[in-house]
Phi, psi and omega in degrees: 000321186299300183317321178292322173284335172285305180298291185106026171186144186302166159307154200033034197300352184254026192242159144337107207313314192327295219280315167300340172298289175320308171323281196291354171254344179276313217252156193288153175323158175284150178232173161319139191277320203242095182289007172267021210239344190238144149295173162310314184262025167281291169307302173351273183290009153282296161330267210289003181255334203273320206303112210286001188285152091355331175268300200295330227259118165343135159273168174300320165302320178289356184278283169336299201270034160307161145277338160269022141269332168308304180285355160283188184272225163255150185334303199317320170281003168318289208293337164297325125338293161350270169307326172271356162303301175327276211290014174273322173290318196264003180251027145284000000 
């Protein structure tokens, strides 16, 4: 969901649901298309959430304690973002 909120579309949104599917399990995880678009500590934390090993691959807790979770504001300032994201998704 995050990589679709930076793109403004899921990974492989033009390939075939099959076929996107084969993709995101075969293939190395997916990244941002508009790398001007994530910070550093974005890709960070994508990465470390995208690792497809289960041992190498973040926990929920090292996630929570990103620094690009950190650095945000409180939850609250999301949510307006959130929705507008939502209601941007549903006139596609």
């Amino acid at each position: 969901m995050v990589v679709e909120m930076v793109d403004g579309e899921p990974p492989y949104f033009s390939d075939d649901p099959v076929q996107a599917m084969k993709r995101l399990r075969d293939q190395p995880p997916p990244t941002v298309k508009n790398t001007h678009m994530a910070s550093p500590v974005l890709k960070d934390f994508l990465g470390r959430m995208l690792t497809r090993d289960p041992l190498q691959r973040a926990t929920a807790m090292d996630l929570l304690e990103h620094p690009f979770l950190l650095q945000t504001g409180t939850s609250r300032c999301l949510i307006p973002l959130i929705e507008k994201y939502r209601k941007r998704m549903s006139t596609c």
